[in-house]
C-alpha positions in Angstrom: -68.6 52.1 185.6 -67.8 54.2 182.5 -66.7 52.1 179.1 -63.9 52.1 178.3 -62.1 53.3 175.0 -59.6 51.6 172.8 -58.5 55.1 171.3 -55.3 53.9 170.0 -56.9 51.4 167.8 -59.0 54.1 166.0 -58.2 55.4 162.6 -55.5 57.7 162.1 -56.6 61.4 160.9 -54.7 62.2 157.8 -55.1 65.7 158.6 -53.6 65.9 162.0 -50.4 63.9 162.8 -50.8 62.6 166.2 -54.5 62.3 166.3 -57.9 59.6 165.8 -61.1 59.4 164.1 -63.8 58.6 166.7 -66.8 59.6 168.1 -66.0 62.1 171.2 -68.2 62.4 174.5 -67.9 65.7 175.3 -69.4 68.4 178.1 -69.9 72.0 176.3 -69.8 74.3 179.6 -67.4 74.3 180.9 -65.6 72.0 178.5 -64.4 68.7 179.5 -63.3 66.0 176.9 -64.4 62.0 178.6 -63.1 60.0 175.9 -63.1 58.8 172.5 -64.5 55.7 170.9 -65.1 53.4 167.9 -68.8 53.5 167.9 -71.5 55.7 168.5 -73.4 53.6 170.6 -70.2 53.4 173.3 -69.6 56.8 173.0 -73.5 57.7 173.4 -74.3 54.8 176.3 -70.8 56.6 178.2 -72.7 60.1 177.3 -76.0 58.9 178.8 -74.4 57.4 182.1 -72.8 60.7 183.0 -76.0 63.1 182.6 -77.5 65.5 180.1 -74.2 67.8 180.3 -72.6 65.5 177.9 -72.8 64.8 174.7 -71.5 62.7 171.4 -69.7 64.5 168.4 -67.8 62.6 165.3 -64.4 64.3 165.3 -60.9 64.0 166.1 -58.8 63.4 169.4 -54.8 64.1 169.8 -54.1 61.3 171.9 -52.5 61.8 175.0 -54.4 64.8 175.6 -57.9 66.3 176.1 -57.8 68.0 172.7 -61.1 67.3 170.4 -62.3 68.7 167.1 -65.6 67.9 166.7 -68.2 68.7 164.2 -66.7 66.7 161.3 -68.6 64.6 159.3 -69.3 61.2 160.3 -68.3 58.1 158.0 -70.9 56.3 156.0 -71.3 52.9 157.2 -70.6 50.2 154.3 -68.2 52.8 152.5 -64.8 51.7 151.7 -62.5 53.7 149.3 
């Protein structure tokens, strides 16, 4: 049973119309985008279930689609602007 995502409840990225902050479970080779998610811990216990393929990246998903940017840098916890 994988978890499952609420990706449109994620913050919007103000750099890319159309797309949400999250933390990404991703496959490198050959690429595959699972899903994005709210916390690490989701997106790390849904990289873990599927095998040492995958793996978790902070970046940013166009929803509707498989595309992911990862690599950004991840939120501080306790930080508001």
């Amino acid at each position: 049973m994988s978890i499952r995502s609420l990706a449109g409840n994620l913050p919007k990225d103000p750099d890319n119309a159309g797309s949400v902050l999250g933390w990404g479970v991703v496959q490198g080779s050959p690429w595959r985008f699972v899903d994005i998610y709210a916390s690490k811990d989701a997106a790390e216990a849904e990289a873990k279930s599927r095998g040492p393929r995958y793996r978790v990246e902070y970046g940013s998903h166009r929803l509707g689609s498989d595309d992911f940017m990862g690599g950004l840098e991840e939120p501080l916890l306790g930080h508001s602007s």
